[in-house]
C-alpha positions as a LaTeX table, in Angstrom:
\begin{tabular}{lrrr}
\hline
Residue & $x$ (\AA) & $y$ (\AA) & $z$ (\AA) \\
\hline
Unk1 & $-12.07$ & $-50.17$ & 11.78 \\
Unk2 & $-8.55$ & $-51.04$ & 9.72 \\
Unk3 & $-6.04$ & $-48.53$ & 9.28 \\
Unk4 & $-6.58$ & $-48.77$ & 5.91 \\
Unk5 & $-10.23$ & $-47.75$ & 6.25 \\
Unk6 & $-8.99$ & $-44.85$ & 8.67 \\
Unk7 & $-6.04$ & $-43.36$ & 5.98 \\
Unk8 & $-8.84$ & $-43.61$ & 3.12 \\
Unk9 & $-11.62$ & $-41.68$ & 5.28 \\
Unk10 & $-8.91$ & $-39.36$ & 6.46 \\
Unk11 & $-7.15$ & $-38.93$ & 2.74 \\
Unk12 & $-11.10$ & $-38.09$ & 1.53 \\
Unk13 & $-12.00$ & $-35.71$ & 4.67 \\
Unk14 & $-8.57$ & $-33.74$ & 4.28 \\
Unk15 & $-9.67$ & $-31.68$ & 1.07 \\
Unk16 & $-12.22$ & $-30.42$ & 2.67 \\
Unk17 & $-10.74$ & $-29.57$ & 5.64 \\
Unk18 & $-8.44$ & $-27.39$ & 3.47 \\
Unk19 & $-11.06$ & $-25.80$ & 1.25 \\
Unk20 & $-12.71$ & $-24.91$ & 4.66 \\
Unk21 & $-9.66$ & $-23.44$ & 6.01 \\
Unk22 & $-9.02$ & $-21.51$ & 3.08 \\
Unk23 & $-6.05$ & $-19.12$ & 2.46 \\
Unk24 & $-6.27$ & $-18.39$ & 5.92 \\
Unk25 & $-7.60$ & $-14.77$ & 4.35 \\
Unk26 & $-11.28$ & $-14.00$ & 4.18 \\
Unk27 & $-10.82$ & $-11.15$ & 1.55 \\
Unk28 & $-8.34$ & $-13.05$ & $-0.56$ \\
Unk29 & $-10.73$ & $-16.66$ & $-0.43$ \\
Unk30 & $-13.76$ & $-13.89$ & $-1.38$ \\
Unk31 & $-11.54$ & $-12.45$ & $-4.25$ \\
Unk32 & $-10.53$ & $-16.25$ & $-5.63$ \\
Unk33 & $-13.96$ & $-16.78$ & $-5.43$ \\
Unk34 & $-14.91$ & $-13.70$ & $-7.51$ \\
Unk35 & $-12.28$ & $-14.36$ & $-10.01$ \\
Unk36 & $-11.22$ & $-10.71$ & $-9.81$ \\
Unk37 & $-9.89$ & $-8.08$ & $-7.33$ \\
Unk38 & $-12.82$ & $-4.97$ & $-6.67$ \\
Unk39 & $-10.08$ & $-1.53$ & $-6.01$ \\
Unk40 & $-10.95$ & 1.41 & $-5.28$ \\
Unk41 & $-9.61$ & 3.96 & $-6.78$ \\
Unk42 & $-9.96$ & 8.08 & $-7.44$ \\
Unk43 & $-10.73$ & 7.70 & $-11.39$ \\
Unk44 & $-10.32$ & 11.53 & $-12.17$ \\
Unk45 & $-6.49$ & 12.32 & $-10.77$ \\
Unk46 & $-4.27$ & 12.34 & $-13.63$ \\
Unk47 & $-0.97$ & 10.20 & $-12.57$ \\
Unk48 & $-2.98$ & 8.14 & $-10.02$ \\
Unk49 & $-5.96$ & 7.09 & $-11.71$ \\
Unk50 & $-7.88$ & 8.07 & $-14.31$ \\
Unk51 & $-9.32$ & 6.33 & $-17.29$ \\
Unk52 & $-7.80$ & 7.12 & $-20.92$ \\
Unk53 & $-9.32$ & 7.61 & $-24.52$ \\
Unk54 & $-10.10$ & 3.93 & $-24.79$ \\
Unk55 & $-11.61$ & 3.60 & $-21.18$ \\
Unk56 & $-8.61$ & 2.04 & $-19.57$ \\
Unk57 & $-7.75$ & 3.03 & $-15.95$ \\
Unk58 & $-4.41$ & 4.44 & $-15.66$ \\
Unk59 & $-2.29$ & 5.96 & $-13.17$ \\
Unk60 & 0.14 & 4.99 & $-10.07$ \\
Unk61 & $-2.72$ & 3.75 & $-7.93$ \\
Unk62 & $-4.50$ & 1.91 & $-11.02$ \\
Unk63 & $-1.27$ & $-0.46$ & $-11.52$ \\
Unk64 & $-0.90$ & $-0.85$ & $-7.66$ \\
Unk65 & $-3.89$ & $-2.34$ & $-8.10$ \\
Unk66 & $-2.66$ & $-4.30$ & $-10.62$ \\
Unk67 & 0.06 & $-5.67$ & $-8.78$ \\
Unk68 & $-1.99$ & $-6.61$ & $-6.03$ \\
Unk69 & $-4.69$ & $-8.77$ & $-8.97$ \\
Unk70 & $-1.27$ & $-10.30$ & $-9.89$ \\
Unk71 & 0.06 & $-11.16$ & $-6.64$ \\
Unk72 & $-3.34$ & $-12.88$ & $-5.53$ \\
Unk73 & $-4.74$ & $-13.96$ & $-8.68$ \\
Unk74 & $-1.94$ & $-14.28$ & $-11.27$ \\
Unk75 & $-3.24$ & $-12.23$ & $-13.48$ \\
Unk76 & $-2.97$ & $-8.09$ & $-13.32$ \\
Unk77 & $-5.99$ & $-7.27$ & $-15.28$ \\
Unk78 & $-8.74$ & $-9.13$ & $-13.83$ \\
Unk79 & $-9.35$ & $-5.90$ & $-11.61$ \\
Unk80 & $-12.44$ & $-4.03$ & $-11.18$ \\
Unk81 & $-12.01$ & $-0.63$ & $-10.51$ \\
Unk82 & $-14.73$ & 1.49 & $-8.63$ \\
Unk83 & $-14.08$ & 5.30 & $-8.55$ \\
Unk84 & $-14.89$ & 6.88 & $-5.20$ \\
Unk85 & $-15.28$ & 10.53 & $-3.69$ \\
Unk86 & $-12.95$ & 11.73 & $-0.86$ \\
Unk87 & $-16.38$ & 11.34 & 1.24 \\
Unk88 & $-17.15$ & 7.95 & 0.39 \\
Unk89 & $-14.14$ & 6.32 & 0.18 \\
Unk90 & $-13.60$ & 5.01 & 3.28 \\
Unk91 & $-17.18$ & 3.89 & 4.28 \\
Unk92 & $-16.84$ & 1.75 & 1.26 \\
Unk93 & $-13.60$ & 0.19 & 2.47 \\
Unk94 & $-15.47$ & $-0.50$ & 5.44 \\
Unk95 & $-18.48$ & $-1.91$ & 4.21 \\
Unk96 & $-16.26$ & $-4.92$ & 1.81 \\
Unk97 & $-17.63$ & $-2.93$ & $-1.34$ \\
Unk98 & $-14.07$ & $-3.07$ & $-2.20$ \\
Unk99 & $-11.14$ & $-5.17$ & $-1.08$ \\
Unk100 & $-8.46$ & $-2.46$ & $-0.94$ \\
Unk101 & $-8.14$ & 0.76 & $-0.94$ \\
Unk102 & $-5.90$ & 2.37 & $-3.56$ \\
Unk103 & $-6.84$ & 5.88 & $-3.81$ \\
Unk104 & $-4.77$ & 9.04 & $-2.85$ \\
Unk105 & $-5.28$ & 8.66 & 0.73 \\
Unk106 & $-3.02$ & 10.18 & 3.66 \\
Unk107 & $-1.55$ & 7.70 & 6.22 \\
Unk108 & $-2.44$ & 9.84 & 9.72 \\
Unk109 & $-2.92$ & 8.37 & 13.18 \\
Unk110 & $-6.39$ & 9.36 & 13.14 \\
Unk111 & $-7.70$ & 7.49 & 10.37 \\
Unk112 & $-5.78$ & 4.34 & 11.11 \\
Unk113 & $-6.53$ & 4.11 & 14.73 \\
Unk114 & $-10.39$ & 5.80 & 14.40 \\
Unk115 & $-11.47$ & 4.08 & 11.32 \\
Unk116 & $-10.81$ & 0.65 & 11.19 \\
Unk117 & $-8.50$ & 0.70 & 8.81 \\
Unk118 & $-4.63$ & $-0.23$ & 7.46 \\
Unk119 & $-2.31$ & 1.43 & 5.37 \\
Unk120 & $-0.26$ & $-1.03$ & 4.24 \\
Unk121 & 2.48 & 0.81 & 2.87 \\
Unk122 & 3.59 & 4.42 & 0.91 \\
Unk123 & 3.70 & 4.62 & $-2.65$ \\
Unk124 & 3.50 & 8.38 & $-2.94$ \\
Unk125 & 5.44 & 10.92 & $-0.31$ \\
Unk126 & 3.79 & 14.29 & $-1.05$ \\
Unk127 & 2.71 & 17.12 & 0.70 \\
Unk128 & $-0.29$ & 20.17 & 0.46 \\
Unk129 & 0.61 & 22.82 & $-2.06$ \\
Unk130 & $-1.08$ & 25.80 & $-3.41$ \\
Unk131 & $-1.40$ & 26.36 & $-7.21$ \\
Unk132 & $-2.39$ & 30.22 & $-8.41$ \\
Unk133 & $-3.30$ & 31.63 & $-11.66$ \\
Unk134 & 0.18 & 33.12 & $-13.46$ \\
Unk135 & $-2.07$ & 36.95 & $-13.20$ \\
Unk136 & $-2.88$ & 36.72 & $-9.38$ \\
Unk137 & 1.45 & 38.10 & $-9.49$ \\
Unk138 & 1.63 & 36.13 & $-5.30$ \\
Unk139 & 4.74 & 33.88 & $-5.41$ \\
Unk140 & 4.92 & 32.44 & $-2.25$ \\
Unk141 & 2.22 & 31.02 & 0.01 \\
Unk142 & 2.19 & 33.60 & 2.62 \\
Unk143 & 1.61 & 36.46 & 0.25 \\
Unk144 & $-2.33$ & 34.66 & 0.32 \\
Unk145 & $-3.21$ & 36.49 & 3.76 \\
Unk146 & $-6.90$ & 36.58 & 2.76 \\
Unk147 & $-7.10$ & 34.66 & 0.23 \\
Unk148 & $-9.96$ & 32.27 & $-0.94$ \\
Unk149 & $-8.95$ & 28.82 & $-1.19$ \\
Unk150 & $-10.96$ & 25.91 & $-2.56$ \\
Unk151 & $-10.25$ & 23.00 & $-1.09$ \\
Unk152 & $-12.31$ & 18.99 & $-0.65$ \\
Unk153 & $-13.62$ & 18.91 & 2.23 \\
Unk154 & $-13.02$ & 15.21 & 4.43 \\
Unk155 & $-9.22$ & 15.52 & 3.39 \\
Unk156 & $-6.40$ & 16.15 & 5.10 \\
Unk157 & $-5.88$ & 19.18 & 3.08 \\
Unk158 & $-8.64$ & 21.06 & 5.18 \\
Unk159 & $-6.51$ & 20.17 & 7.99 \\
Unk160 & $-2.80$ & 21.44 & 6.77 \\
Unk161 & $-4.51$ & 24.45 & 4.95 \\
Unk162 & $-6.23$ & 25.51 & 8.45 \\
Unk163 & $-2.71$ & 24.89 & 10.58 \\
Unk164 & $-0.50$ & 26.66 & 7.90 \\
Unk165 & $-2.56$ & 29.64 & 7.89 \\
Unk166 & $-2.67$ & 29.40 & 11.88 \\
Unk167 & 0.97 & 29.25 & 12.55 \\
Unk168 & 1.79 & 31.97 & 10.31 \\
Unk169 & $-0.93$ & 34.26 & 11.62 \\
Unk170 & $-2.67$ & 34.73 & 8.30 \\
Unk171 & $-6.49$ & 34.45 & 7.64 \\
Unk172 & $-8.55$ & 32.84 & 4.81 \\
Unk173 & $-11.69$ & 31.34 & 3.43 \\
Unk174 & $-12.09$ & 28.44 & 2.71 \\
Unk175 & $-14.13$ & 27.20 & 0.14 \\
Unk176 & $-15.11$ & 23.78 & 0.58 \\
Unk177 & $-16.72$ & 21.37 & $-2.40$ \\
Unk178 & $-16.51$ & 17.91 & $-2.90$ \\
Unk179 & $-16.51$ & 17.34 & $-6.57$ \\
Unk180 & $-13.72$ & 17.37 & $-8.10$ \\
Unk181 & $-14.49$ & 18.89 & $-11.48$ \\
Unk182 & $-16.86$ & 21.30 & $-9.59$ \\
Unk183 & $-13.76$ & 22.50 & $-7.25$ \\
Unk184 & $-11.44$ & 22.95 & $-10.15$ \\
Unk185 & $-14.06$ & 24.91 & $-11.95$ \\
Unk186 & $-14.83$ & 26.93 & $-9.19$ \\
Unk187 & $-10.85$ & 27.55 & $-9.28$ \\
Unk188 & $-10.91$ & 28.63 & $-12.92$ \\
Unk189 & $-14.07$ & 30.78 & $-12.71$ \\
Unk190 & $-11.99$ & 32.66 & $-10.34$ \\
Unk191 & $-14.38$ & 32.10 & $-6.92$ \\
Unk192 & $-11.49$ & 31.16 & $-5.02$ \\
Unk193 & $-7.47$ & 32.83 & $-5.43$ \\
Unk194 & $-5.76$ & 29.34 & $-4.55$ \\
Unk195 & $-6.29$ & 25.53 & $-5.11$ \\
Unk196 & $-5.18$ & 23.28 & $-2.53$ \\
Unk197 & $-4.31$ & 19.92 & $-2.52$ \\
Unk198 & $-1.85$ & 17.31 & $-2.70$ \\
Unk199 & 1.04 & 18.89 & $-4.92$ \\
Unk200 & 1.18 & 15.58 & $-7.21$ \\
Unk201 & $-2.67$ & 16.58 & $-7.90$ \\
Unk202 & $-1.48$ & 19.87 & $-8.47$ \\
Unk203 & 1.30 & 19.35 & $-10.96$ \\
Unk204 & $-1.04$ & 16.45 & $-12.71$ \\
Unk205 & $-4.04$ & 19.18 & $-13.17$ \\
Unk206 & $-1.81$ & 21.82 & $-14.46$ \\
Unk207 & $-0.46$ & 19.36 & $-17.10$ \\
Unk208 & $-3.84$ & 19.25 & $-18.20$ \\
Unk209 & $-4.42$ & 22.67 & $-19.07$ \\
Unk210 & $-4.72$ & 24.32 & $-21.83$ \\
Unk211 & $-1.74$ & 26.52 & $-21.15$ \\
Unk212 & 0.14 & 25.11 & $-17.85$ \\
Unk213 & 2.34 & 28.30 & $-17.99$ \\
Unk214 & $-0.46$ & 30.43 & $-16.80$ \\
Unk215 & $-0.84$ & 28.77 & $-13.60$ \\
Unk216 & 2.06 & 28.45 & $-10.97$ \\
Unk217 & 2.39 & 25.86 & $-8.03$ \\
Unk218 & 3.81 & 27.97 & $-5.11$ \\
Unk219 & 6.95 & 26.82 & $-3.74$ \\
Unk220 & 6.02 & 25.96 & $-0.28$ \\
Unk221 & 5.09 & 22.36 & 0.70 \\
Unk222 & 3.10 & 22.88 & 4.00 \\
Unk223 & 2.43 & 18.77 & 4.97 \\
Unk224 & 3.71 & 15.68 & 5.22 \\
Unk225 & 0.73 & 13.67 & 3.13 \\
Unk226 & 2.09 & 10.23 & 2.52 \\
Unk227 & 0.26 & 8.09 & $-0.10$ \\
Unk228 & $-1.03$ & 4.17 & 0.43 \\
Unk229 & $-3.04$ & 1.37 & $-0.02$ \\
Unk230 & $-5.59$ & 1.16 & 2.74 \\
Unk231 & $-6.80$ & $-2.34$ & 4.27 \\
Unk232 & $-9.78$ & $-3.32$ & 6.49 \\
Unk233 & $-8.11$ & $-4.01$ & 9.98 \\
Unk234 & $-8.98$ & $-8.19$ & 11.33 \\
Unk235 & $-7.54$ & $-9.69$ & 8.29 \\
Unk236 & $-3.76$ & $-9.92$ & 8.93 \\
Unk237 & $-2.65$ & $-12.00$ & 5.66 \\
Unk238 & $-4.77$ & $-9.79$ & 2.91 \\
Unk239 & $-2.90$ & $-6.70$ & 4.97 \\
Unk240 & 0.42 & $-9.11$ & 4.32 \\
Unk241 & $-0.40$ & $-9.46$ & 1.16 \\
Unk242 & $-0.60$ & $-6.31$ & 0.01 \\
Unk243 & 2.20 & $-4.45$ & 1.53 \\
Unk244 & 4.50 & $-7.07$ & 0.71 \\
Unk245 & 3.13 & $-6.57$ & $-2.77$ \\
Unk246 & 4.21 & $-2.79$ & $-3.10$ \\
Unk247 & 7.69 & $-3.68$ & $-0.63$ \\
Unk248 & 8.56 & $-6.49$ & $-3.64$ \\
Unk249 & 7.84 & $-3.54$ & $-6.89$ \\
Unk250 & 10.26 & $-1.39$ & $-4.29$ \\
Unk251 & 13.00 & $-3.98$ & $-4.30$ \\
Unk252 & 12.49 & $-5.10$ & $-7.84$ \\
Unk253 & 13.82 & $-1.57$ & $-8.86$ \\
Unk254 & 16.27 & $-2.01$ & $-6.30$ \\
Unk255 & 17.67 & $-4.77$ & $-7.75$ \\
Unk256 & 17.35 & $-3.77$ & $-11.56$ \\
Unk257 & 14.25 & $-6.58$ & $-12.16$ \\
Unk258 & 12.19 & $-5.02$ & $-14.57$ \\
Unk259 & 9.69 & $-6.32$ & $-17.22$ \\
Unk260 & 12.20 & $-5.79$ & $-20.01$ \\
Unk261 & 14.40 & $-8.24$ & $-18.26$ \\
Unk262 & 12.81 & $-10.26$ & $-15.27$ \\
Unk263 & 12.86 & $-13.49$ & $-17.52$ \\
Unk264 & 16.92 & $-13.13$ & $-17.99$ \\
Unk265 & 17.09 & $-13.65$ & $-14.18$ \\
Unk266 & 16.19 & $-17.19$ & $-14.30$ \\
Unk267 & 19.70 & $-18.52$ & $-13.98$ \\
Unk268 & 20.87 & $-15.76$ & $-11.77$ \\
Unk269 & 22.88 & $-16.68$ & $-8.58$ \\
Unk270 & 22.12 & $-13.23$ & $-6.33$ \\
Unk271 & 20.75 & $-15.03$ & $-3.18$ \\
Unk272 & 17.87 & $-11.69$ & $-2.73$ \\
Unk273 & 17.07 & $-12.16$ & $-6.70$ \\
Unk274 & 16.12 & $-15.65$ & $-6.29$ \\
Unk275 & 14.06 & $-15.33$ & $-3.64$ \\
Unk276 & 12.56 & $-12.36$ & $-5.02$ \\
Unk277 & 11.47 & $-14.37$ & $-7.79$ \\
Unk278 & 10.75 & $-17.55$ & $-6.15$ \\
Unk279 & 13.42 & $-19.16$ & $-7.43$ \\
Unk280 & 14.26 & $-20.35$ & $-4.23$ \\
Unk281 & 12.58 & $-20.14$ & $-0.94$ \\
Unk282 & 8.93 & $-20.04$ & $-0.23$ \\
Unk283 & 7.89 & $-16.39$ & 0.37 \\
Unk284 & 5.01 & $-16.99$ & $-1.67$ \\
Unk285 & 3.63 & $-19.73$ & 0.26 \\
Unk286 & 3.80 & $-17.72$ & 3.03 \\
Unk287 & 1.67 & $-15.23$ & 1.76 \\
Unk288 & $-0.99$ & $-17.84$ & 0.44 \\
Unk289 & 0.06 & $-17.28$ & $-3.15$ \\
Unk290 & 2.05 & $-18.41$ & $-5.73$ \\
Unk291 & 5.68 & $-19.08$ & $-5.32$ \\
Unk292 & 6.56 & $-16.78$ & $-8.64$ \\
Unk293 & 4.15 & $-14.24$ & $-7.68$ \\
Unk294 & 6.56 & $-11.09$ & $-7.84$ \\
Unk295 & 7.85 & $-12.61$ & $-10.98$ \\
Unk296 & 3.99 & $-12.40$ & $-12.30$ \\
Unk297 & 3.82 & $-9.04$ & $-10.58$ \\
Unk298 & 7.03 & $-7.16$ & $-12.77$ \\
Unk299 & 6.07 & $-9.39$ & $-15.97$ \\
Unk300 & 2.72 & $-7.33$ & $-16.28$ \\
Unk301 & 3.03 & $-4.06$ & $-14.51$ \\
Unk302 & 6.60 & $-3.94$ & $-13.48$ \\
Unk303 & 8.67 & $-2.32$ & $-10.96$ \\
Unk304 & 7.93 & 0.82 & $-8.97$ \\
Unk305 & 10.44 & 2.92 & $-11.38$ \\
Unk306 & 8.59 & 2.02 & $-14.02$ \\
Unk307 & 5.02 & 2.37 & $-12.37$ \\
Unk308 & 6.34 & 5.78 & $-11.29$ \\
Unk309 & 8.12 & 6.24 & $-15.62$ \\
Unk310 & 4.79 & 5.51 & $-17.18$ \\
Unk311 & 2.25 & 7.53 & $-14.37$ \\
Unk312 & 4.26 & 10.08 & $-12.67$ \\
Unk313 & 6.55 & 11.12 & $-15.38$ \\
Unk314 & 4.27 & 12.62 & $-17.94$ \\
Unk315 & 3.05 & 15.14 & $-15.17$ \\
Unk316 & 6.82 & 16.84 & $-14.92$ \\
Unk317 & 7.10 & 16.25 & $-11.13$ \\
Unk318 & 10.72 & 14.95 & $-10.09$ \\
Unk319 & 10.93 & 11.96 & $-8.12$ \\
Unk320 & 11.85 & 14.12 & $-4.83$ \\
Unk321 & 11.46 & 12.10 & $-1.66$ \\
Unk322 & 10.10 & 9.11 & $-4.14$ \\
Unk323 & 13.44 & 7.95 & $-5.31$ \\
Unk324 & 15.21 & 4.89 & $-3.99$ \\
Unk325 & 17.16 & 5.46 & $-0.80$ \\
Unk326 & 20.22 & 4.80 & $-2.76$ \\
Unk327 & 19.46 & 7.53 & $-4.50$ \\
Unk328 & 18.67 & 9.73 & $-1.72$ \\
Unk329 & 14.98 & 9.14 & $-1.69$ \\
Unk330 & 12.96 & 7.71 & 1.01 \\
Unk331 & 11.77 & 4.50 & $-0.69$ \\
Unk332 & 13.21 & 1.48 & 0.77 \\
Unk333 & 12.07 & $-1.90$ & 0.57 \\
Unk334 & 12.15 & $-4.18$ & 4.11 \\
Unk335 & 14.05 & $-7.56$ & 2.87 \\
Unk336 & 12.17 & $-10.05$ & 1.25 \\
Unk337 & 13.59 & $-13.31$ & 2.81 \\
\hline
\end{tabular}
């Protein structure tokens, strides 16, 4: 056979090859293929994800998944989102009947070493609170010796709730129901003193109300409960993928990229904005997307000040432990180079 019949067999069989090979991701070939990224999400926590009067998802964890539909697919809003129960959230994670997990969920050593699972990354640091009605006159946590307390059960709420009461030698009862509306009811109909959860919940429920002054969000933050995407575990570039996603909205902010401005950039000559932005460099490539993929990522949804502006801020919580570390927060991007 002539080398020229060997270079035209080989330049026809290489394609294929490649197609074969894929991104070297199974989720991320499966979510090409799809045309659109399936996240799951809460869809009834105000500030994290819930859907507004015209049906649109909003919320912290409804743009993070966003980001990640721009990062893979260049386009934020070919998501579907699929609202799941603090029950059945991670058997669907497990089961591929989503491809990431954007939902609320606690980073703990039990979950990611028991469940086959990743977080790959915080995009909330809260902790448990305990919110009382204005009339019950208890100002501090351990004034509830006794107290009911409603609380989801498969959370790590049940957990901190059960260990804070321990410690300090108090007792309570616990009164466990999954539903959300159902639980928050239950609060309101008075069957249980105190509602527990995360305090971002909290503060997001109370802005909800009718009157927020009536209700009060004790002082005391009894947890550490920090917030993430979750990833199956066996597919290391998706898990890439998607914590570098969150790292670059982090370091966007850091470097004052936002959508307002990210185009005036172009021509800028700050070595960690040009990669960023794949003006230079080829972080994107190594990630299996494009090379402009943060650029795509600020363009639509935009940096995690913003994300946090537009979600967070209409709730009245301060940014706390979720301001940059410049600013004495713990967020803090690893370098993107």
């Amino acid at each position: 056979m002539g080398l020229a019949r060997v270079v035209g067999l080989l330049m026809a069989v290489l394609p294929w090859v490649a197609a074969a090979q894929g991104s070297g991701s199974a989720t991320l070939d499966a979510v090409r293929a799809r045309g659109s990224l399936v996240c799951g999400v809460a869809g009834n926590i105000p500030g994290f994800a819930l859907p507004d009067s015209q049906g649109v998802m909003r919320g912290l964890d409804a743009d993070g998944c966003r980001a990640i539909a721009a990062a893979a697919l260049g386009d934020a809003g070919k998501v579907r989102f699929v609202s799941l129960t603090t029950t059945n959230r991670f058997t669907a994670l497990q089961a591929g009947e989503v491809d990431v997990l954007v939902r609320d969920t606690t980073w703990t050593l039990g979950r990611e070493a028991g469940l086959g699972l990743l977080f790959a990354g915080v995009n909330y640091y809260d902790g448990t609170a305990f919110m009382v009605k204005k009339s019950l006159g208890v100002d501090s946590a351990k004034a509830l010796d006794g107290a009911t307390v409603c609380v989801q059960p498969g959370t790590s709420t049940e957990l901190a709730i059960a260990d804070y009461f321990r410690v300090n030698r108090l007792k309570f009862s616990p009164v466990t129901i999954q539903d959300l509306q159902e639980i928050r009811g239950a609060f309101m109909a008075g069957r249980c003193d105190a509602y527990s959860t995360d305090g971002s919940q909290l503060a997001g429920y109370r802005s909800t109300l009718p009157v927020p002054e009536d209700f009060v969000i004790l002082p005391e933050v009894i947890s550490k409960e920090p917030l993430g995407p979750m990833v199956r575990k066996g597919d290391d570039k998706w898990f890439d993928l998607v914590r570098w996603t969150f790292a670059a909205m982090v370091a966007a902010e850091e470097l004052g990229v936002s959508s307002a401005n990210v185009g005036s950039f172009a021509t800028s000559t700050n070595p960690d904005v040009r990669r960023l932005l794949g003006l230079e460099g080829d972080l994107g490539k190594q990630l299996g997307v494009a090379s402009d993929f943060v650029a795509t990522i600020v363009k639509s949804v935009g940096n995690y000040g913003e994300l946090w502006t537009r979600s967070i801020g209409p709730t009245g919580l301060q940014r706390g432990l979720n301001r940059l570390w410049t600013q004495g927060g713990l967020q803090y991007a690893p370098p993107l180079r």
